[in-house]
N, C-alpha and C positions, 0 to 999 in steps of 0.2 A: 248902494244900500237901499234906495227907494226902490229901484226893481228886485229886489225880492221881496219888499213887501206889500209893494201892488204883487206880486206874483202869492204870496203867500194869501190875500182877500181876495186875489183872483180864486185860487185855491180852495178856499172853505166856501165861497160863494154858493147858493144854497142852488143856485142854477146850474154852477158846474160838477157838485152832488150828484145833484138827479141825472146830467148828461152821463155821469160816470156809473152809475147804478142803472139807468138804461141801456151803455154799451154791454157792460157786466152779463147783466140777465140776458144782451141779444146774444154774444158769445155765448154762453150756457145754453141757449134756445138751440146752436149751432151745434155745439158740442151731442148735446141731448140725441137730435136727429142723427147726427154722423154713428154715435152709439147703436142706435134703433136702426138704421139702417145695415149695419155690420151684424147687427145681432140675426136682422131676418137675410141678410145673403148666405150667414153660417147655417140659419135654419132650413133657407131654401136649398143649398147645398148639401145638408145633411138631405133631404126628402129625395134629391136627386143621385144622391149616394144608394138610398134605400132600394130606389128605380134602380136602378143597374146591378144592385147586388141580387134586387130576385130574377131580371134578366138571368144575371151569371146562373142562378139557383136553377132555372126552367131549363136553361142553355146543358148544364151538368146531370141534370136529370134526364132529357132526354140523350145523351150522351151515352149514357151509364144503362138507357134501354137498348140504344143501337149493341151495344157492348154485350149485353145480354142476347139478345139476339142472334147477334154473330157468334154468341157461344155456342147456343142452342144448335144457331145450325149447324157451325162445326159437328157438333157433337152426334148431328144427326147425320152429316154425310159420315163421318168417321164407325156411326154405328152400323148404314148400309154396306160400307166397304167388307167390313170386318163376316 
């Protein structure tokens, strides 16, 4: 019966309060960052999405010129033949 109520004034003790309102707030300091970092890897990842989609865009464009091309010329050897 007495250790729980040294354990209970251990307990409200205004020093072990504060220790507990200090771990508190460092968790949240932890937490906070772990957020803020996940936030800018999503965002750096989105940017590096952005990159590779206008690659693919430049890569498809000129693609779609060769394509045009090789029509052309098709079309130009198939005109001399005729």
């Amino acid at each position: 019966m007495e250790t729980n109520k040294t354990l209970q004034l251990l307990e409200s003790h205004p020093l072990t309060v504060k220790m507990r309102e200090e771990q508190a707030a460092e968790i949240l300091a932890v937490r906070q960052a772990a957020f803020e970092s996940m936030v800018l890897s999503k965002d750096e990842a989105g940017r590096q999405a952005e990159k590779i989609q206008q690659k693919i865009d430049k890569a498809m464009e000129a693609l779609e010129a060769k394509k045009a091309a090789l029509a052309s010329a098709k079309s130009a050897v198939l005109t001399l033949q005729a």
